[in-house]
PyMOL Python script that loads the backbone (N, CA, C, O; Angstrom):
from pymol import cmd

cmd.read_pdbstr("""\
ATOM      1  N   UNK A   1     135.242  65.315 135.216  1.00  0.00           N
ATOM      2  CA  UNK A   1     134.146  65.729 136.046  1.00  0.00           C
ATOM      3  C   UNK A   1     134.231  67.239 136.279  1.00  0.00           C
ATOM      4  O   UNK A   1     135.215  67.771 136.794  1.00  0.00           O
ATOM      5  N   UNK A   2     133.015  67.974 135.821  1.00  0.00           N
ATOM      6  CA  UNK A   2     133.432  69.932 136.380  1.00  0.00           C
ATOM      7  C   UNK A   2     133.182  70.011 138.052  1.00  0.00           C
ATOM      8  O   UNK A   2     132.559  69.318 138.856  1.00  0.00           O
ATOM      9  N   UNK A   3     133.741  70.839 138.109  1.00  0.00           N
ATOM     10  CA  UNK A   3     133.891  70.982 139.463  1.00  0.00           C
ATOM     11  C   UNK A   3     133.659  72.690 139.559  1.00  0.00           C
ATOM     12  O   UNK A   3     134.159  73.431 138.713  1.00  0.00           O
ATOM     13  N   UNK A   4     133.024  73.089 140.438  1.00  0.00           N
ATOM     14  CA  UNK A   4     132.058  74.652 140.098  1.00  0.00           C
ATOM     15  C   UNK A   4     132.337  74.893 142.083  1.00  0.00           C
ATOM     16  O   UNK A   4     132.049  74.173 143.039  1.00  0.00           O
ATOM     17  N   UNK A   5     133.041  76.306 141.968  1.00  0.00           N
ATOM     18  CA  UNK A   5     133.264  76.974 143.123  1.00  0.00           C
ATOM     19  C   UNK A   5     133.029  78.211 143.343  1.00  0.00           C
ATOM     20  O   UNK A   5     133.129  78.919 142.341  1.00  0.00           O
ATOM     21  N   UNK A   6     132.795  78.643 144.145  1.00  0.00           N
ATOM     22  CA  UNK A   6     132.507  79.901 145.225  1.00  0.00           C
ATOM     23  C   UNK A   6     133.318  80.419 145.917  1.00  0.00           C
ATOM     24  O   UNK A   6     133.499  79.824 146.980  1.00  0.00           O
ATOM     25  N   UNK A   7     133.899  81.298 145.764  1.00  0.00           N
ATOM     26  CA  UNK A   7     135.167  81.700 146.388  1.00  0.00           C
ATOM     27  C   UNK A   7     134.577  82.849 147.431  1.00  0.00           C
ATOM     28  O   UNK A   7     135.268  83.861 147.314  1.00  0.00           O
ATOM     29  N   UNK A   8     133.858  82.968 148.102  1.00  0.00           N
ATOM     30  CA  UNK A   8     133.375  84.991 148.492  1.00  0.00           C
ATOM     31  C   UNK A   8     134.565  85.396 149.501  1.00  0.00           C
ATOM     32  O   UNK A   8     135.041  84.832 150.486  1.00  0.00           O
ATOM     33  N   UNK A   9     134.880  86.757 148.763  1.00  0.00           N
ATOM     34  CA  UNK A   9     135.339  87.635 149.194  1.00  0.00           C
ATOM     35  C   UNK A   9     135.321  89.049 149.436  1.00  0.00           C
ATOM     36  O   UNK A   9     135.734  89.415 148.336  1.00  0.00           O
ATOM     37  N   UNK A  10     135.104  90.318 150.214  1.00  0.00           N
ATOM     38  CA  UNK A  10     134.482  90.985 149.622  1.00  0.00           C
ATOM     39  C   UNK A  10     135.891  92.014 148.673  1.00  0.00           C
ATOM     40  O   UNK A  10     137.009  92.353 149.063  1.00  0.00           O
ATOM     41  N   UNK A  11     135.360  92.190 147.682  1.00  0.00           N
ATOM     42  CA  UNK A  11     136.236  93.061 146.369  1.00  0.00           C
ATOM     43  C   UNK A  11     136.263  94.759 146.546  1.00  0.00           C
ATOM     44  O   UNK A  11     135.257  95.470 146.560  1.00  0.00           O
ATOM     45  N   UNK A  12     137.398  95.133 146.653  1.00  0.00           N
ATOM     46  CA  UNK A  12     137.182  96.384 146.651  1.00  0.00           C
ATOM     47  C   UNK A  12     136.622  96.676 145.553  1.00  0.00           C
ATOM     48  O   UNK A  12     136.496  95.977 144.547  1.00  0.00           O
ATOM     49  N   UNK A  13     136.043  98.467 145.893  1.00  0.00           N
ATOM     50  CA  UNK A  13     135.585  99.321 144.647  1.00  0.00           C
ATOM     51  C   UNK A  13     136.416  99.356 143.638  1.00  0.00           C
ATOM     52  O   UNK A  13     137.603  99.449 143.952  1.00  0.00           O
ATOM     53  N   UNK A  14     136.050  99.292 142.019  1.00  0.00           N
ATOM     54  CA  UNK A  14     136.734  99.408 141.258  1.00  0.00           C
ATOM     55  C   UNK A  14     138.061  98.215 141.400  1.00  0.00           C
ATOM     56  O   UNK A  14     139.224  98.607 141.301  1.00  0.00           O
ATOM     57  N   UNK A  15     137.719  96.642 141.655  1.00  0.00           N
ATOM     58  CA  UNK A  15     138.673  95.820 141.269  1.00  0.00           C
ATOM     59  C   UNK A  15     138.866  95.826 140.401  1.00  0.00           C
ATOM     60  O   UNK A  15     137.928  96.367 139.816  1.00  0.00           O
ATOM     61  N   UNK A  16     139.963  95.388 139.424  1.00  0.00           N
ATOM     62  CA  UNK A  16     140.045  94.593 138.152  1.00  0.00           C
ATOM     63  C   UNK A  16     140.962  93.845 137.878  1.00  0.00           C
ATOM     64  O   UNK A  16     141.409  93.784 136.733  1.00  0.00           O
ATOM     65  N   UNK A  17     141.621  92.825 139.286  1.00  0.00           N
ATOM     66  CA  UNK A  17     141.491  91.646 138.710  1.00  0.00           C
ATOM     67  C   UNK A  17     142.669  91.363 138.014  1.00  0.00           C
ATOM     68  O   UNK A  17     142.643  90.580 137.065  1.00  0.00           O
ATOM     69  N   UNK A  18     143.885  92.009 138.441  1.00  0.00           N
ATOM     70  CA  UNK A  18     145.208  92.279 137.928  1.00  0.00           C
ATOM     71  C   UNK A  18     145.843  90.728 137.279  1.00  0.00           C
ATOM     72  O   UNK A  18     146.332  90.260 136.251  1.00  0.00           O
ATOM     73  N   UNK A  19     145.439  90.334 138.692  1.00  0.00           N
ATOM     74  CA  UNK A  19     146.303  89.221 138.576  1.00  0.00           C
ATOM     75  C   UNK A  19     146.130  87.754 137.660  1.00  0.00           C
ATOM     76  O   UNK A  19     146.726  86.681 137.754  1.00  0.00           O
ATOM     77  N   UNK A  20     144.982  88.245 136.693  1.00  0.00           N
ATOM     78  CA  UNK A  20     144.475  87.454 135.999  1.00  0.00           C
ATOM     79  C   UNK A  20     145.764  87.523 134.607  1.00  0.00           C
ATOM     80  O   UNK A  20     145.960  86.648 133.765  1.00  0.00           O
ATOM     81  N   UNK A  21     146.261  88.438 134.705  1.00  0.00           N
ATOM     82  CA  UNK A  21     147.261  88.748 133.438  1.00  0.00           C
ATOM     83  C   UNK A  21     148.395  87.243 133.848  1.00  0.00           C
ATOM     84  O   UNK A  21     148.833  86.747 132.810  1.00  0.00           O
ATOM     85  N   UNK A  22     148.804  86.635 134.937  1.00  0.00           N
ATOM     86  CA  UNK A  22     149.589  85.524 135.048  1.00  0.00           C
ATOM     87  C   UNK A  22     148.879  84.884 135.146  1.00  0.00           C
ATOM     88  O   UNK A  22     149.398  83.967 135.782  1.00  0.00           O
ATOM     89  N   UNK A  23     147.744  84.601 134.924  1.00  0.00           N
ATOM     90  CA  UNK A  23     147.099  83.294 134.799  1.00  0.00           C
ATOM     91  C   UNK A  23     147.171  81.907 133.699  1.00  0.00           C
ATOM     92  O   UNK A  23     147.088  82.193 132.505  1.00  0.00           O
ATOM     93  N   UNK A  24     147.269  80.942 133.939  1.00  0.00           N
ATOM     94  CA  UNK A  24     147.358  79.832 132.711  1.00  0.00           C
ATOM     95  C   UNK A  24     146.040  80.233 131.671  1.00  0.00           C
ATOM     96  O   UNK A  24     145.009  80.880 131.856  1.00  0.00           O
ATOM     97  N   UNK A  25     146.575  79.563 130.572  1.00  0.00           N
ATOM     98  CA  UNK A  25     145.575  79.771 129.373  1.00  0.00           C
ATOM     99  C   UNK A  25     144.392  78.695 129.774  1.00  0.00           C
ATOM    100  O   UNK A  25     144.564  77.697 130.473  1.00  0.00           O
ATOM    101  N   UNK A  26     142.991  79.178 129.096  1.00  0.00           N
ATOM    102  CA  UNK A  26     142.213  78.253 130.147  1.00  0.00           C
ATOM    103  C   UNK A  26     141.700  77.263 128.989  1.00  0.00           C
ATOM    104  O   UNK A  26     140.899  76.393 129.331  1.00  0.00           O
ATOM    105  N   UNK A  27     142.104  77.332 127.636  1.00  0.00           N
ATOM    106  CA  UNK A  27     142.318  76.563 126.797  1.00  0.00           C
ATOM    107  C   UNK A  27     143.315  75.411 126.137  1.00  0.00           C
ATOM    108  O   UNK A  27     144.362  75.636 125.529  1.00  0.00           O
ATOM    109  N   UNK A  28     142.730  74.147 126.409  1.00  0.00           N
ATOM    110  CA  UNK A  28     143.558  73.224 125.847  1.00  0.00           C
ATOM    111  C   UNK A  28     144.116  72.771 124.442  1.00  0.00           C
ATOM    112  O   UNK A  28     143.796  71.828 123.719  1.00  0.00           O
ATOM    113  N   UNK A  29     145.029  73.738 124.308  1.00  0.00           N
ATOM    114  CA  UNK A  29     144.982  73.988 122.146  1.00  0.00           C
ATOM    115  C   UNK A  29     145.079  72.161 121.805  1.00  0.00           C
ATOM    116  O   UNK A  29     144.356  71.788 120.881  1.00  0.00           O
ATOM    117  N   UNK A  30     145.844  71.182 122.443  1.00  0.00           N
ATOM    118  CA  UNK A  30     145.365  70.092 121.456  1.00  0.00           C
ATOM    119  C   UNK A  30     144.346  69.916 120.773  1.00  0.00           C
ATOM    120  O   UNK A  30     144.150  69.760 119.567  1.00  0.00           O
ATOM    121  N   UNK A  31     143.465  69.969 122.003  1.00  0.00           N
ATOM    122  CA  UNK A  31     142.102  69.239 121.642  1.00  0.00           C
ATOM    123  C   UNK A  31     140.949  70.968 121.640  1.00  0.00           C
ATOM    124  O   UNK A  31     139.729  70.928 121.802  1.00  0.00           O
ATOM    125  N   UNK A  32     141.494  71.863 121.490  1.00  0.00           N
ATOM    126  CA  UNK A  32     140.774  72.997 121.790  1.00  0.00           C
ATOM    127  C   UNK A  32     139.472  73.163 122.863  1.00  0.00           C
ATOM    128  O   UNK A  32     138.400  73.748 122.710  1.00  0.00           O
ATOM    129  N   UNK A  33     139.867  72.611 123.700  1.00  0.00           N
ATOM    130  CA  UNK A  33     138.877  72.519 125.043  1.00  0.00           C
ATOM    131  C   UNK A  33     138.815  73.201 126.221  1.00  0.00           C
ATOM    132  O   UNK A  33     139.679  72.994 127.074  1.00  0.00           O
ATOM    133  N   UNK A  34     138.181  73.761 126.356  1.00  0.00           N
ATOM    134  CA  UNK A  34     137.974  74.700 127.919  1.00  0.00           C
ATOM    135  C   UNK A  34     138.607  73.904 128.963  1.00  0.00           C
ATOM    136  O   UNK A  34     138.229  72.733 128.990  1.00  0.00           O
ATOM    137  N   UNK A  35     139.545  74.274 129.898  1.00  0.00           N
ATOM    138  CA  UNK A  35     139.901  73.742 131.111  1.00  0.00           C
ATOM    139  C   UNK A  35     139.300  74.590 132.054  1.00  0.00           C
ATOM    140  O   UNK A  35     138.972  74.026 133.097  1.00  0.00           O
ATOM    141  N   UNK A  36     139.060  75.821 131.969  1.00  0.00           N
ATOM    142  CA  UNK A  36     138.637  76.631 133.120  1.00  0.00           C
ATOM    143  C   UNK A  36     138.092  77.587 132.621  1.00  0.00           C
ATOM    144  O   UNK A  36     138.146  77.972 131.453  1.00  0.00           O
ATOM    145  N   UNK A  37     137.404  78.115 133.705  1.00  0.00           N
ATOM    146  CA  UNK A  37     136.344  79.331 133.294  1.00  0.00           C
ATOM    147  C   UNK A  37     136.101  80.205 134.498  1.00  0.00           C
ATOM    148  O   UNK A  37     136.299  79.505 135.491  1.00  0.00           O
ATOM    149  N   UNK A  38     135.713  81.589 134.891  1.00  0.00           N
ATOM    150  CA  UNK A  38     135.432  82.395 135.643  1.00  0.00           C
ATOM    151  C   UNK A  38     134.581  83.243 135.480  1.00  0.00           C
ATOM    152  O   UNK A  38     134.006  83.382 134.400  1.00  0.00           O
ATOM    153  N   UNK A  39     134.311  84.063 136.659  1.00  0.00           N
ATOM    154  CA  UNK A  39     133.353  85.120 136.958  1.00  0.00           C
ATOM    155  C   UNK A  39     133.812  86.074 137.699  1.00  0.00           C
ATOM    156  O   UNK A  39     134.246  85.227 138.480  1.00  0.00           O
ATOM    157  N   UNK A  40     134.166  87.185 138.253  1.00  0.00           N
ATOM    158  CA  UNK A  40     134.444  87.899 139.141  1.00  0.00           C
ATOM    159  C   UNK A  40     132.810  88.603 138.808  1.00  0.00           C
ATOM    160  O   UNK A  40     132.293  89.126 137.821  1.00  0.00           O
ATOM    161  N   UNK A  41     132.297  88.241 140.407  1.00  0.00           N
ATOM    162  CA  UNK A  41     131.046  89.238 141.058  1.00  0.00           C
ATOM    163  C   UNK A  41     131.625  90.002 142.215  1.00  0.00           C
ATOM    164  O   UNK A  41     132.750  90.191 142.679  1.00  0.00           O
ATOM    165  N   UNK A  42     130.342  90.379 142.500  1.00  0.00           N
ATOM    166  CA  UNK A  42     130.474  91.240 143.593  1.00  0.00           C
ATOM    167  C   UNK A  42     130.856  90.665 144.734  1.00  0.00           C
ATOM    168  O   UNK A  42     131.596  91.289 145.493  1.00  0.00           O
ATOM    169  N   UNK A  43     130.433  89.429 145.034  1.00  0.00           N
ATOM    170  CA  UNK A  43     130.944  88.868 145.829  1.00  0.00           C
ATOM    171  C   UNK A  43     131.654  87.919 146.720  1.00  0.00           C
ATOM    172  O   UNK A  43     131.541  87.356 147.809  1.00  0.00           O
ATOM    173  N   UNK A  44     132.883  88.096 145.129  1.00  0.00           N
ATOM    174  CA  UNK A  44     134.417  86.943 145.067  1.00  0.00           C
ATOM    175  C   UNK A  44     134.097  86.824 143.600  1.00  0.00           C
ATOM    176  O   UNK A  44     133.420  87.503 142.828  1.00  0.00           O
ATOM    177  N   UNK A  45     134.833  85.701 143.478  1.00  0.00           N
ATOM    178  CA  UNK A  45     134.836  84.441 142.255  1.00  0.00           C
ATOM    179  C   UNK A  45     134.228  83.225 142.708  1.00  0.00           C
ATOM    180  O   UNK A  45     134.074  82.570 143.739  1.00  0.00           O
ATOM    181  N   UNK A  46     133.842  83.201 141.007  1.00  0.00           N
ATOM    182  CA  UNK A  46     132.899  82.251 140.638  1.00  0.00           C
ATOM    183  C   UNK A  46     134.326  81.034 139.804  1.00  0.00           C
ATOM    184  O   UNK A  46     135.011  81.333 138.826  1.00  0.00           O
ATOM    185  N   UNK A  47     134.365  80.221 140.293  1.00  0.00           N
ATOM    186  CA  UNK A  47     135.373  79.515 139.147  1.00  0.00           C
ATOM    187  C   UNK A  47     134.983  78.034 139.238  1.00  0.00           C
ATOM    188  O   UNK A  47     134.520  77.456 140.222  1.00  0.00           O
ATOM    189  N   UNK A  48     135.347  77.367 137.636  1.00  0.00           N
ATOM    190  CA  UNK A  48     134.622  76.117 137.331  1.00  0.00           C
ATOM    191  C   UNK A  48     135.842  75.531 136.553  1.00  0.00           C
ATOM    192  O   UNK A  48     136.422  75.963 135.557  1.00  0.00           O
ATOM    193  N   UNK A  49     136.038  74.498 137.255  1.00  0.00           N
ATOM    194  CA  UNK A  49     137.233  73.231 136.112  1.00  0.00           C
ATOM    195  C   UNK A  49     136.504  72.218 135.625  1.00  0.00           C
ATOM    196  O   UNK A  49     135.697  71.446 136.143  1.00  0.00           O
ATOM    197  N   UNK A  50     136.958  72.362 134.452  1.00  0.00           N
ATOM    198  CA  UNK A  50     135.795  71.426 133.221  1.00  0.00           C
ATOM    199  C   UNK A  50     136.823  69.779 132.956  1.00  0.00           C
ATOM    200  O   UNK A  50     137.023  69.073 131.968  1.00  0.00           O
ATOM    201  N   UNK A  51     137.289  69.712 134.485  1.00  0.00           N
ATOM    202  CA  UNK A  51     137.711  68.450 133.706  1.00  0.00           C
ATOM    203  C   UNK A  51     138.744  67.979 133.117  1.00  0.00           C
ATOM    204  O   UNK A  51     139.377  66.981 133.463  1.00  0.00           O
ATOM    205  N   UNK A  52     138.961  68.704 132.173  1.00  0.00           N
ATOM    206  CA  UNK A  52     140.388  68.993 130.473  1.00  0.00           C
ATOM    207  C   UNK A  52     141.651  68.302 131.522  1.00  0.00           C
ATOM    208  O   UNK A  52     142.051  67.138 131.479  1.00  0.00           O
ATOM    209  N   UNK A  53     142.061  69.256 132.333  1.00  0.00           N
ATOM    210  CA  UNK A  53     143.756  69.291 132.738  1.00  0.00           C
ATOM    211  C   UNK A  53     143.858  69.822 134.187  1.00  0.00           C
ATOM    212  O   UNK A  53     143.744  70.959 134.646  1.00  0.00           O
ATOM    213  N   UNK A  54     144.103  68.664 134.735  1.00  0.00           N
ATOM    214  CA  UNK A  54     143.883  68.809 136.081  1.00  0.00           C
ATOM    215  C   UNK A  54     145.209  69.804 136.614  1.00  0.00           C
ATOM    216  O   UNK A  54     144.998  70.709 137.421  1.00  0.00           O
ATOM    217  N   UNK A  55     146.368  69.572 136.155  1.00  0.00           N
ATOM    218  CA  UNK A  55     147.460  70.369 136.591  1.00  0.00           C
ATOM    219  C   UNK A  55     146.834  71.558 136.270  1.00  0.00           C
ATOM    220  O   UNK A  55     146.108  71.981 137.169  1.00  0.00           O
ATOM    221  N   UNK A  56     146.913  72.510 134.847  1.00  0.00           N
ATOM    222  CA  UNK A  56     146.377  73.389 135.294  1.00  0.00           C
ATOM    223  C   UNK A  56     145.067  74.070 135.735  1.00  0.00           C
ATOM    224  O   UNK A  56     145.057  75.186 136.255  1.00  0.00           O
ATOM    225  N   UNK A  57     144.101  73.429 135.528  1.00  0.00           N
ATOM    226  CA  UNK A  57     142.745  74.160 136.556  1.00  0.00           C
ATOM    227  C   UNK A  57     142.906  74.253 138.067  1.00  0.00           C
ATOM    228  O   UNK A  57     142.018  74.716 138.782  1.00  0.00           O
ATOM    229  N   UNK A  58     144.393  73.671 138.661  1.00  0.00           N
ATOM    230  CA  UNK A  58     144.430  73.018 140.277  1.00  0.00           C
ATOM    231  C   UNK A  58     145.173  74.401 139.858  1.00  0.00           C
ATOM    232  O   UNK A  58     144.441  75.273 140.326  1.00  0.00           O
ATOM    233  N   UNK A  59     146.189  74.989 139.252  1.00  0.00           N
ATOM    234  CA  UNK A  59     147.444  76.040 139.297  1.00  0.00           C
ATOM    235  C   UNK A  59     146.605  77.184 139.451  1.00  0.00           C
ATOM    236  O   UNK A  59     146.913  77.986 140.334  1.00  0.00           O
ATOM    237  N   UNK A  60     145.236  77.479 138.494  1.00  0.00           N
ATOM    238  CA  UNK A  60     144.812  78.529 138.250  1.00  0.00           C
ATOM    239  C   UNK A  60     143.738  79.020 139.246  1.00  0.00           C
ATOM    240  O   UNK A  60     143.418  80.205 139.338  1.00  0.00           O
ATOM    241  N   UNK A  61     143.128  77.877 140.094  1.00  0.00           N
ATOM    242  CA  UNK A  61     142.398  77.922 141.351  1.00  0.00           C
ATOM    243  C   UNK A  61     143.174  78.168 142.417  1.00  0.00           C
ATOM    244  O   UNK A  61     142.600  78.828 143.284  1.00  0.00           O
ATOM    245  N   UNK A  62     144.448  77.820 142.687  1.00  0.00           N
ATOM    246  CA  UNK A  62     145.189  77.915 143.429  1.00  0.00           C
ATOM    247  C   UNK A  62     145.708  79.669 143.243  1.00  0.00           C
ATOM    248  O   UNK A  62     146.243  80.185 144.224  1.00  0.00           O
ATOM    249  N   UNK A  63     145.551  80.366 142.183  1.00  0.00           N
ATOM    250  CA  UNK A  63     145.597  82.074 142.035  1.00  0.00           C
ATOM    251  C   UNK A  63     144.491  82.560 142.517  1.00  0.00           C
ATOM    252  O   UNK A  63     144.495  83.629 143.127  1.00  0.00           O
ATOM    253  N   UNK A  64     143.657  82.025 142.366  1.00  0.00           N
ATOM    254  CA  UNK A  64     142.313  82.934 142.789  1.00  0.00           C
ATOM    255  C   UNK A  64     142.078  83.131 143.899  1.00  0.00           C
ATOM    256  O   UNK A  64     141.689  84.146 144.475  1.00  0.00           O
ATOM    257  N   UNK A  65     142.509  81.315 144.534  1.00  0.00           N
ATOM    258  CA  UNK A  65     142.641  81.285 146.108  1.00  0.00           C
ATOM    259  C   UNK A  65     143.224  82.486 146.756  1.00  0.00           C
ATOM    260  O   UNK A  65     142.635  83.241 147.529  1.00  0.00           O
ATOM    261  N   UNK A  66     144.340  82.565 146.385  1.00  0.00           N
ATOM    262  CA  UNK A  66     145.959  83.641 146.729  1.00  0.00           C
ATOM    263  C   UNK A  66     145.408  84.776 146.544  1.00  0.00           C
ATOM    264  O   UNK A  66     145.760  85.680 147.302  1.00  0.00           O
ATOM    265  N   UNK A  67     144.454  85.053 145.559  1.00  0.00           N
ATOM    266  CA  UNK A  67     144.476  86.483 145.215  1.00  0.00           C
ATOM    267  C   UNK A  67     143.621  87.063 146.693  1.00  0.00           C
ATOM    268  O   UNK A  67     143.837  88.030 147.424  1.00  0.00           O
ATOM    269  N   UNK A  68     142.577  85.977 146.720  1.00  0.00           N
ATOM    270  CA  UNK A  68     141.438  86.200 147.682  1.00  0.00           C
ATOM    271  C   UNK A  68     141.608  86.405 149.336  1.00  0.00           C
ATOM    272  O   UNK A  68     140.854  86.927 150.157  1.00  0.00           O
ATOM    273  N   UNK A  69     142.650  85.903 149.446  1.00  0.00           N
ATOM    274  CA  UNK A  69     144.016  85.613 150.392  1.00  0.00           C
ATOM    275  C   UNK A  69     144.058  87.105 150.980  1.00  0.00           C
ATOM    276  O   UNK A  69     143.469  87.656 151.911  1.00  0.00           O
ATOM    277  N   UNK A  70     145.497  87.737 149.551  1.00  0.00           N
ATOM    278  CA  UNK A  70     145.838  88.700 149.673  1.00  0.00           C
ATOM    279  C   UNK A  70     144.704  89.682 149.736  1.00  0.00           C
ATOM    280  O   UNK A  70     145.150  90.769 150.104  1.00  0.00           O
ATOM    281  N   UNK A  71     143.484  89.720 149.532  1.00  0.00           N
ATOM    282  CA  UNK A  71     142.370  91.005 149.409  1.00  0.00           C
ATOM    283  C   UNK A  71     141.627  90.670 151.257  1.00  0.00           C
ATOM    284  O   UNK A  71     140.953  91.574 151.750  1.00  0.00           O
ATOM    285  N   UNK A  72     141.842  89.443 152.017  1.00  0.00           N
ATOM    286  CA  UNK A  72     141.154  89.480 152.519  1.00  0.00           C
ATOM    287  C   UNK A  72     141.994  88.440 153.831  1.00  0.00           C
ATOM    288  O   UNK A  72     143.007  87.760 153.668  1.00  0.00           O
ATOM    289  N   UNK A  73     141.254  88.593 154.999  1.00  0.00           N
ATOM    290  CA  UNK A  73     142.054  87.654 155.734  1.00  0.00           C
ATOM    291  C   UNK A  73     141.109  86.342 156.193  1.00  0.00           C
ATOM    292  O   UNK A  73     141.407  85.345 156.852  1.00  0.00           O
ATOM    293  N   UNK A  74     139.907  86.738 155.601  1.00  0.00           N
ATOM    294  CA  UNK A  74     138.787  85.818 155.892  1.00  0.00           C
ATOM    295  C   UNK A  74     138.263  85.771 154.994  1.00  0.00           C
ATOM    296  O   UNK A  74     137.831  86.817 154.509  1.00  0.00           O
ATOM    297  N   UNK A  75     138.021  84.322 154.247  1.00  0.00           N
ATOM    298  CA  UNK A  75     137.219  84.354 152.910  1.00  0.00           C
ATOM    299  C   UNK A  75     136.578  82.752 153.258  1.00  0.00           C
ATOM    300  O   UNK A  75     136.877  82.020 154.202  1.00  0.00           O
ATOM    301  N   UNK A  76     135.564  82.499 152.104  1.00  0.00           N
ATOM    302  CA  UNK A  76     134.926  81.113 152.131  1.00  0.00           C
ATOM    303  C   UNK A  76     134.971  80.453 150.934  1.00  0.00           C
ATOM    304  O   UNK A  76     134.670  80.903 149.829  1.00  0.00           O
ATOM    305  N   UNK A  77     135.367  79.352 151.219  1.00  0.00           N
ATOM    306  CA  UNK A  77     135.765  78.703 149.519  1.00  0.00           C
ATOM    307  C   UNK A  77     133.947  77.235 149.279  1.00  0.00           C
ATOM    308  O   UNK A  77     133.894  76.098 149.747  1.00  0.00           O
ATOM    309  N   UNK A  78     133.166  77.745 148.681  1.00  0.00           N
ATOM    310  CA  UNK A  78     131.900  76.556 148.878  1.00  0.00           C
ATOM    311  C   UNK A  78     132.210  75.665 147.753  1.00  0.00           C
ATOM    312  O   UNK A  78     132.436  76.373 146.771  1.00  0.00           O
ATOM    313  N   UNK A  79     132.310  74.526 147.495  1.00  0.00           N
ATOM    314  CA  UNK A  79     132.206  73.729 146.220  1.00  0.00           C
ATOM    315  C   UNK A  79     130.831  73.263 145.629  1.00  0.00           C
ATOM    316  O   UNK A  79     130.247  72.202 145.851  1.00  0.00           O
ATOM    317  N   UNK A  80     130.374  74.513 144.663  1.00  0.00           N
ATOM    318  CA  UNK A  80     128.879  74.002 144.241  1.00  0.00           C
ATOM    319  C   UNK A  80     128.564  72.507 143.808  1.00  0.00           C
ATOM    320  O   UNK A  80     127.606  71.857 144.227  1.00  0.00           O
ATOM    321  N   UNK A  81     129.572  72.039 142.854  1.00  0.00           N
ATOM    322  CA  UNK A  81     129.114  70.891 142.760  1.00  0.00           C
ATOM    323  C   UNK A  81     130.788  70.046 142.715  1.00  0.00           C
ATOM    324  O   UNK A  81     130.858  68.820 142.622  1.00  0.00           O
TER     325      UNK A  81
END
""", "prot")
cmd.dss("prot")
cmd.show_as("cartoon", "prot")
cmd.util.cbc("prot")
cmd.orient("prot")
């Protein structure tokens, strides 16, 4: 089942998002399938788990969370669908 989130936070000028370099691969080489996907806007992340591998799309949401964390002391997490 995908599962599609809203993270807003507001991003400083000139983010980029460092912490994406430790992130899990968002590809499942068995079966070559998307587990996860993103957006950085203006205002937070956009992030979507397709389902694939629940351990890691839960590991790699759980960074974005943290990151959003550390940028902010108040953020909103919406679950689009």
């Amino acid at each position: 089942m995908v599962r599609e989130y809203r993270i807003e936070v507001p991003l400083p000028e000139g983010y980029n998002g460092e912490f994406l370099n430790d992130a899990p691969s968002p590809i499942y080489r068995p079966r070559m399938e998307e587990i996860y996907n993103f957006r950085i806007e203006s205002w937070g992340f956009y992030f979507i788990d397709r389902g694939v591998h629940d351990e890691v799309a839960s590991y790699a949401l759980k960074m974005f969370i943290d990151e959003a964390l550390r940028l902010s002391d108040h953020i909103e997490i919406i679950r689009i669908t």
